[in-house]
C-alpha positions in Angstrom: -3.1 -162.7 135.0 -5.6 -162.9 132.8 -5.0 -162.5 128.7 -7.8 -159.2 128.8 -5.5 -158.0 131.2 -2.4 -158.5 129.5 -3.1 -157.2 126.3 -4.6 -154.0 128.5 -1.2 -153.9 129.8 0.2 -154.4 126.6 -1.2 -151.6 124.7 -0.9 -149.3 128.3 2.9 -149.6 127.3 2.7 -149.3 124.2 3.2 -153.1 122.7 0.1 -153.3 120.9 -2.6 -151.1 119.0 -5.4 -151.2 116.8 -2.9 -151.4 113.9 -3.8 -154.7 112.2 0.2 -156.3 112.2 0.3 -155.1 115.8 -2.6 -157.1 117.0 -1.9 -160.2 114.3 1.7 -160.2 116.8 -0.2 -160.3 119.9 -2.4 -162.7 119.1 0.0 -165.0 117.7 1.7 -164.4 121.2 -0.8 -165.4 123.3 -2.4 -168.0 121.6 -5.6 -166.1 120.5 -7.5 -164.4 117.7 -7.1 -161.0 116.1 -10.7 -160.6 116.6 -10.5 -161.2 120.5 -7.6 -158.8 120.5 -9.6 -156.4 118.4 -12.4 -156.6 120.7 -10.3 -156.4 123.9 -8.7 -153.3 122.8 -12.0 -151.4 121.8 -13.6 -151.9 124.7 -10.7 -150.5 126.9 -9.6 -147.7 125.0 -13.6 -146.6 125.1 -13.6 -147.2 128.5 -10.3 -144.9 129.2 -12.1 -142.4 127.3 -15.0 -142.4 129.3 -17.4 -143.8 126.0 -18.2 -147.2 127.6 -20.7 -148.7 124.5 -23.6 -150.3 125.7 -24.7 -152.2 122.7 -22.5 -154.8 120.4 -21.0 -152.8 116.9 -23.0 -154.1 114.2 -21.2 -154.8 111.0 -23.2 -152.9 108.3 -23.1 -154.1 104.5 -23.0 -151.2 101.8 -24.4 -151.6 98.8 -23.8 -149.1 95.6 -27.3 -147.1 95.3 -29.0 -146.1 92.5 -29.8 -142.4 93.3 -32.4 -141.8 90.2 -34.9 -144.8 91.4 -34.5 -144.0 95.2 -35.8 -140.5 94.6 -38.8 -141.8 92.6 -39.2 -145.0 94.6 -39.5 -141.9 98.1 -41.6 -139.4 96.1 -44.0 -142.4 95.4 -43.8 -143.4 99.0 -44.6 -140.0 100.2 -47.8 -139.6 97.9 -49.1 -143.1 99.2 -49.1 -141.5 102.4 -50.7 -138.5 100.9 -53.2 -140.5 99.7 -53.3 -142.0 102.9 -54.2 -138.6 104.4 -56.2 -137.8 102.0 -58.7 -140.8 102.5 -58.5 -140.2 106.3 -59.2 -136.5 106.2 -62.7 -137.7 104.1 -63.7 -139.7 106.8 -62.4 -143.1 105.9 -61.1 -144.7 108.6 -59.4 -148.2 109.7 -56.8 -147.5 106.8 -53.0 -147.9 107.5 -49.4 -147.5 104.9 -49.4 -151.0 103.4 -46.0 -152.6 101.5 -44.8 -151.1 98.3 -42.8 -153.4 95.8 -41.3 -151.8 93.2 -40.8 -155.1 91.1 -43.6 -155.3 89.0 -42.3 -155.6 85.2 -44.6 -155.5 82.2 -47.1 -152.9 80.9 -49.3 -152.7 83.6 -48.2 -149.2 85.9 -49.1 -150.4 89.0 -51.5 -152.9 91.2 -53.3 -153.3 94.4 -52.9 -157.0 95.6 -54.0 -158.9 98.9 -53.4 -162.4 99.2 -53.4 -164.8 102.5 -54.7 -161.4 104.4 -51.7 -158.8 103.5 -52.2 -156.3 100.8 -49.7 -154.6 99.3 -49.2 -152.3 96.5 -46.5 -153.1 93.0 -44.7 -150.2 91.2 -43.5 -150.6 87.6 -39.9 -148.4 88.1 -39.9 -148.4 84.5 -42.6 -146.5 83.5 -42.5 -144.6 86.9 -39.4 -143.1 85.9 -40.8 -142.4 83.0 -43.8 -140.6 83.6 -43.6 -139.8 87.2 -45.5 -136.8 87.1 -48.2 -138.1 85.7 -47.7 -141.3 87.6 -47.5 -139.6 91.4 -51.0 -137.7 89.8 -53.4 -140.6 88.7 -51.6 -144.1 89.0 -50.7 -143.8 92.5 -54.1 -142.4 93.6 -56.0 -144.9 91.2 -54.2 -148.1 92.8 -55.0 -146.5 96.2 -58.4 -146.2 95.2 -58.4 -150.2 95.1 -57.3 -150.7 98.5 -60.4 -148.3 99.6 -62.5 -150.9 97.5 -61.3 -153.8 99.0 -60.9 -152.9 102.8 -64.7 -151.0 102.6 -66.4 -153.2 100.2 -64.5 -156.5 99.6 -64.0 -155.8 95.9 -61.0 -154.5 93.6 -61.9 -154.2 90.3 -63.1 -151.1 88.3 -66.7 -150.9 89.2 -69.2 -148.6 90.4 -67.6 -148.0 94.0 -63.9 -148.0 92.6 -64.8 -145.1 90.3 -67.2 -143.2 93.2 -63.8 -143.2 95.3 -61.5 -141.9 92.2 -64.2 -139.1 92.2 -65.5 -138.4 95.6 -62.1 -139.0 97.7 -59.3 -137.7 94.9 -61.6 -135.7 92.5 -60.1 -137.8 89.1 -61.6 -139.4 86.5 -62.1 -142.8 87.1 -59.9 -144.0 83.9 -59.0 -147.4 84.1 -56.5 -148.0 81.8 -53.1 -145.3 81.8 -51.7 -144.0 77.9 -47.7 -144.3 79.0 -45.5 -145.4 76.4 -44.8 -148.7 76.8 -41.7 -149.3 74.6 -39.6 -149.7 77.5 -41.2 -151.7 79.5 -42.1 -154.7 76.9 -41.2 -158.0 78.1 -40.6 -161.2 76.1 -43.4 -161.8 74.6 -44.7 -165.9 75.3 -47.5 -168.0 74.0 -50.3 -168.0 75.9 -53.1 -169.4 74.2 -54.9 -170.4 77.4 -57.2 -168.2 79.3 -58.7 -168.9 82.5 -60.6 -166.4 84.9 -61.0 -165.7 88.6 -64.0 -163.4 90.4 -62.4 -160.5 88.9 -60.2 -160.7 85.8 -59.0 -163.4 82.9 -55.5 -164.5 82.5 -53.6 -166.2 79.2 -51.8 -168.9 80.9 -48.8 -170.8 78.9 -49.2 -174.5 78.4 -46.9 -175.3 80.2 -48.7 -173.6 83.3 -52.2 -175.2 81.7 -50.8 -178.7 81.9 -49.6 -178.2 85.9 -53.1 -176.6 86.5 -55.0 -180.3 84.6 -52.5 -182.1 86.7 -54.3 -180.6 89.5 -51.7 -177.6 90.8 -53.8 -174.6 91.9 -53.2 -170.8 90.8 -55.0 -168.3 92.7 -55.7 -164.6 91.7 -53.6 -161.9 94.0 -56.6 -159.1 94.2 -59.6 -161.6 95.3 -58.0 -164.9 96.6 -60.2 -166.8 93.9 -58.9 -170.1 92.2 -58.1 -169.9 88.5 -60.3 -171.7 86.5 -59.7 -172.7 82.7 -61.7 -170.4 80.3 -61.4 -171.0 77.0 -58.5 -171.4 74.6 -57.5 -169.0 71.9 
């Protein structure tokens, strides 16, 4: 006799159960694991019950959720996807729901970024909790806005066809820069006296970063895949 079968016997007369102590004494008593007894067991009494699983439990890790920034991080889902249907109802085709981090610290609200051919979108929590009426109205349509730019015309900054989508596609005006309070999202503030420039924007580097980049490490912009190049120095 197998031990399957004898710890089916077993627990048909009553010997052992799913009670842990009860299968830490069979196991000891046959020379096996708990978790082999465990397993046995399950699948015996399901199939007496006639609920034979087909697939392998999975074990499932909770985690303690923060109820306030799920809500906002799935209302600022859903109006990507708005904005999704939106841009598709106008005729804009070829478009598809892209990654949303929601990691992005710092005063900007929000960016569009592609690098190494994935785009993807970044949500400041802070100041979307904050504002997130205001933010689900103009931020989230105005980074959507840059991923028109960029899939239709290569671009992502805040030029002519940037602001022609903020009017013709979501009817706003094409303001670049948001008015939030920005008390609570203030980072550390670090010397960066070093400014170097892409295809599409400047960036104060620290010297610490300068001195890697003269040592030949390259930094390359997230919105046009351009190589950093030193500026000027403030």
């Amino acid at each position: 006799m197998s031990k399957a079968q004898y710890i089916r016997e077993m627990y048909d007369h009553g010997d052992v159960s799913l009670d842990p102590s009860s299968k830490k004494r069979a196991a000891k008593a046959l020379g096996i694991t708990t978790q082999t007894v465990h397993a046995t067991l399950v699948k015996y009494i399901a199939k007496k019950n006639g609920n034979v699983p087909t697939t392998r439990p999975q074990l499932i890790s909770i985690k303690p959720i923060d109820n306030e920034n799920v809500s906002v991080q799935d209302r600022i889902r859903l109006e990507f996807k708005k904005c999704l249907q939106i841009a598709t109802d106008k005729g804009i085709k070829d478009l598809q729901e892209i990654y949303i981090k929601f990691d992005l610290k710092g005063v900007a609200a929000g960016q569009y970024c592609y690098q190494f051919g994935k785009p993807w979108f970044c949500v400041n929590m802070i100041l979307a909790i904050e504002n997130i009426e205001e933010y689900l109205a103009r931020t989230v349509p105005h980074e959507f806005a840059h991923y028109i730019d960029h899939c239709i015309h290569g671009s992502t900054g805040h030029g002519r066809n940037w602001k022609r989508i903020m009017v013709n596609v979501f009817g706003l005006n094409p303001k670049r820069c948001h008015n939030y309070d920005v008390s609570n999202a203030l980072v550390r503030k670090v010397n960066r006296p070093h400014v170097y420039k892409c295809q599409c924007n400047e960036y104060p580097i620290t010297p610490h970063v300068h001195k890697k980049i003269s040592r030949g490490k390259v930094y390359t912009c997230r919105k046009c895949n351009t190589n950093l190049v030193f500026h000027r120095t403030v």
